[in-house]
N, C-alpha and C positions, 0 to 999 in steps of 0.2 A: 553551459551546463555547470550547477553549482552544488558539490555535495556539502548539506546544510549537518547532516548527524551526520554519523557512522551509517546507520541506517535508511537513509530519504538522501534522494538527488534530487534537485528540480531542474527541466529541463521547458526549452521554448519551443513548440510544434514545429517551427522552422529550424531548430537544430536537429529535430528527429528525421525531415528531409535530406537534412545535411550530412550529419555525422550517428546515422543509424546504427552504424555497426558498433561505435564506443558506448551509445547508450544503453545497449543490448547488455554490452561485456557489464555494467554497471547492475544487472538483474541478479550478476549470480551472490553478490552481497547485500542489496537491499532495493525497496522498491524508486520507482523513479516516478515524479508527478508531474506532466506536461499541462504546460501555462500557455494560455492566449493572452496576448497582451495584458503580462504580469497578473491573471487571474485562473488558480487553476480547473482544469478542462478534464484531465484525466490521470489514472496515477497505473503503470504497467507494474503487471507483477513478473516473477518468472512461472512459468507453466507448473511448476512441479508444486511451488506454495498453492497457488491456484488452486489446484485439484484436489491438494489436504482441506483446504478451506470449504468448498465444495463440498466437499464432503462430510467435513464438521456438519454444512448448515442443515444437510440433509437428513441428518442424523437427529440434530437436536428440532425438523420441523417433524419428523416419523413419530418423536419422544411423545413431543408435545399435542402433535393430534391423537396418539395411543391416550393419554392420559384424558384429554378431552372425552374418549371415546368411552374412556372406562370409569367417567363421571358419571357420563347421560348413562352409561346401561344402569348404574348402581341406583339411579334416580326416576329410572321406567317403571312405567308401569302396563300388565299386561296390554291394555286399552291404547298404549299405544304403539304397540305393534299391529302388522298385516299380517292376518294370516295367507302362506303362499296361495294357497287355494284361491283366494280373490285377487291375482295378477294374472 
């Protein structure tokens, strides 16, 4: 395991069988990016950034189909709507 910033560790698949529990302790200051023969594979976050992130994306993909959404109405026209009556 070699912490390259302050922030990023990188770590070899086979040390995460090894020595799981230091690479864990290593989450709570910055992410860790696991390598398969010196190419990386995966990068762990800790759960809590995770689910801020998560959440951003969720946010900014709600934004951007609202806006999408309030294009098309702005550029409809009756004709192309259904009326309910013919469903």
């Amino acid at each position: 395991m070699i912490t390259v910033k302050k922030e990023m560790t990188i770590a070899g698949l086979s040390e995460l069988r090894t020595r799981s529990e230091a690479i864990l302790k290593q989450l709570k200051g910055h992410d860790v990016i696991l390598e398969k023969h010196n190419k990386p594979v995966a990068v762990i976050v800790d759960y809590k950034r995770y689910a801020l992130e998560e959440e951003a994306r969720e946010l900014a993909e709600d934004y951007i189909l609202g806006t999408l959404a309030m294009k098309r109405d702005r550029s409809a026209k009756n004709k192309d709507f259904v009326p309910i009556e013919k469903w």
